[in-house]
C-alpha positions as CSV (number, residue, x, y, z in Angstrom):
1,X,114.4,-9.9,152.1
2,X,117.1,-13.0,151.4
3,X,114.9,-14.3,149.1
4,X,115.0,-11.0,146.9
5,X,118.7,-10.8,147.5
6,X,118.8,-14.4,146.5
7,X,116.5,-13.8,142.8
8,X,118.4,-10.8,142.2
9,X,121.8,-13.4,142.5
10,X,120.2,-15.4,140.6
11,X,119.3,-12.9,137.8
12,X,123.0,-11.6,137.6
13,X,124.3,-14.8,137.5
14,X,122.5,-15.5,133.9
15,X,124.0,-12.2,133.5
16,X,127.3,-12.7,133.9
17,X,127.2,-16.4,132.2
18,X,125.6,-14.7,129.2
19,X,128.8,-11.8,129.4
20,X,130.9,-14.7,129.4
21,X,129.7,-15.8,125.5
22,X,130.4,-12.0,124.6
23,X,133.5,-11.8,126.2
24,X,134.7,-14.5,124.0
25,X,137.2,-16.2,126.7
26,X,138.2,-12.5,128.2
27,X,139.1,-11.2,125.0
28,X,137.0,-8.2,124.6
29,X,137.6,-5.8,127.2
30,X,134.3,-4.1,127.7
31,X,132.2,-7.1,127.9
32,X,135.0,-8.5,130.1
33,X,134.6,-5.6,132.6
34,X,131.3,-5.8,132.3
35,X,130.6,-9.5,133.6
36,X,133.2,-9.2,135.9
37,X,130.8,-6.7,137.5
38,X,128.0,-8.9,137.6
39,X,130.1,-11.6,139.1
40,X,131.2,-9.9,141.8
41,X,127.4,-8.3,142.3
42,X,126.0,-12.1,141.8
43,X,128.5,-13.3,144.7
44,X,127.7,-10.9,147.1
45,X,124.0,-10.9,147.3
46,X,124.3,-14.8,147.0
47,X,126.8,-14.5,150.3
48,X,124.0,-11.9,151.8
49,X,121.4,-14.1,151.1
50,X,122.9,-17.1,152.6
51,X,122.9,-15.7,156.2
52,X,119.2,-16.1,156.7
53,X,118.5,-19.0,153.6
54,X,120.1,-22.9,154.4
55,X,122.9,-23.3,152.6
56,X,121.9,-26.1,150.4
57,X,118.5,-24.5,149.6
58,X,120.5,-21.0,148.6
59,X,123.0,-22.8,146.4
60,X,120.5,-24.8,144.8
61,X,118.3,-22.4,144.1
62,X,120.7,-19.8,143.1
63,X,122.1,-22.2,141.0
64,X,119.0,-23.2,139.1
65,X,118.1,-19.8,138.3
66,X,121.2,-19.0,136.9
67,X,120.7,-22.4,135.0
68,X,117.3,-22.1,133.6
69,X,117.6,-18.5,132.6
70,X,121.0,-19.2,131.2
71,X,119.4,-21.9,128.8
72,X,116.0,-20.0,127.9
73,X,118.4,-16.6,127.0
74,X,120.6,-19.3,124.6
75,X,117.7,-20.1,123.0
76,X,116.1,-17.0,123.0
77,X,119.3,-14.5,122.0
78,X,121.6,-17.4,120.1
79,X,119.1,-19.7,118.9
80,X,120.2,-22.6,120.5
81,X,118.4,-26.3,120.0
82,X,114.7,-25.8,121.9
83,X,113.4,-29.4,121.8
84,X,110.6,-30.3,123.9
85,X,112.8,-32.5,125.7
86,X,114.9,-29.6,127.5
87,X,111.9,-27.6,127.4
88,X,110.5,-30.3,129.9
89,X,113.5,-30.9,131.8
90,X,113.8,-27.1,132.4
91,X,110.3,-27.0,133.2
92,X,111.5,-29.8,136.2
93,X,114.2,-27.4,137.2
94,X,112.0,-24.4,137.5
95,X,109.4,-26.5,139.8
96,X,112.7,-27.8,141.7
97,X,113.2,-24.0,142.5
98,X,109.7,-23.6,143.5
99,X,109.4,-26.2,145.8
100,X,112.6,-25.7,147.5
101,X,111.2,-22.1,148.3
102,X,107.9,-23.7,149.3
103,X,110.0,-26.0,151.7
104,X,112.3,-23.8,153.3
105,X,109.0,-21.6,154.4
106,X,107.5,-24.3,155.9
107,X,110.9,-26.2,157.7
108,X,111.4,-22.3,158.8
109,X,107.8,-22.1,160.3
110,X,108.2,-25.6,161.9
111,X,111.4,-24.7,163.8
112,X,109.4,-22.5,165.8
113,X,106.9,-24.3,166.7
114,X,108.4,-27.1,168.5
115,X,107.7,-28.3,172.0
């Protein structure tokens, strides 16, 4: 269940970084209220998450998530620069993601076993 906390965390941080380019440095209320929700949302199932995740796997992944999706949704909703060259390197970061999830299931499994 940490791991769905910690996807959902990751999907509201893009949202909230996305609310940040409409709420043009916290000038327009609404979508200033607005991401202000999904921060707070974003931190607390990232905090839930991280009872039951490592630390430095939870952050990273969290962080990547919010990273990749950030940069696909610029390119997608403000048609930011889609070289191949960050197309590859956020390629990297989404397999980064992957196997730190791959990892911490098997260091978690390992734990248990020892003698």
């Amino acid at each position: 269940m940490a791991w769905i906390y910690l996807m959902i965390a990751g999907i509201t941080e893009i949202l909230w970084a996305i609310g940040l380019k409409f709420a043009e440095g916290f000038t327009n209320l609404v979508p200033s209220l607005i991401t202000f929700v999904f921060i707070v949302i974003s931190f607390m199932l990232f905090a839930i998450a991280m009872k039951t995740i490592p630390i430095g796997t939870a952050y990273a992944v969290f962080t990547g998530i919010g990273a990749a999706g950030t940069a696909i949704l610029g390119i997608v909703l403000f048609n930011e620069n889609a070289s191949l060259e960050k197309l590859f390197f956020l390629s990297l970061l989404l397999v980064g993601i992957i196997g730190l999830k791959v990892l911490d299931g098997k260091e978690t499994s390992s734990k248990g076993v020892q003698s």
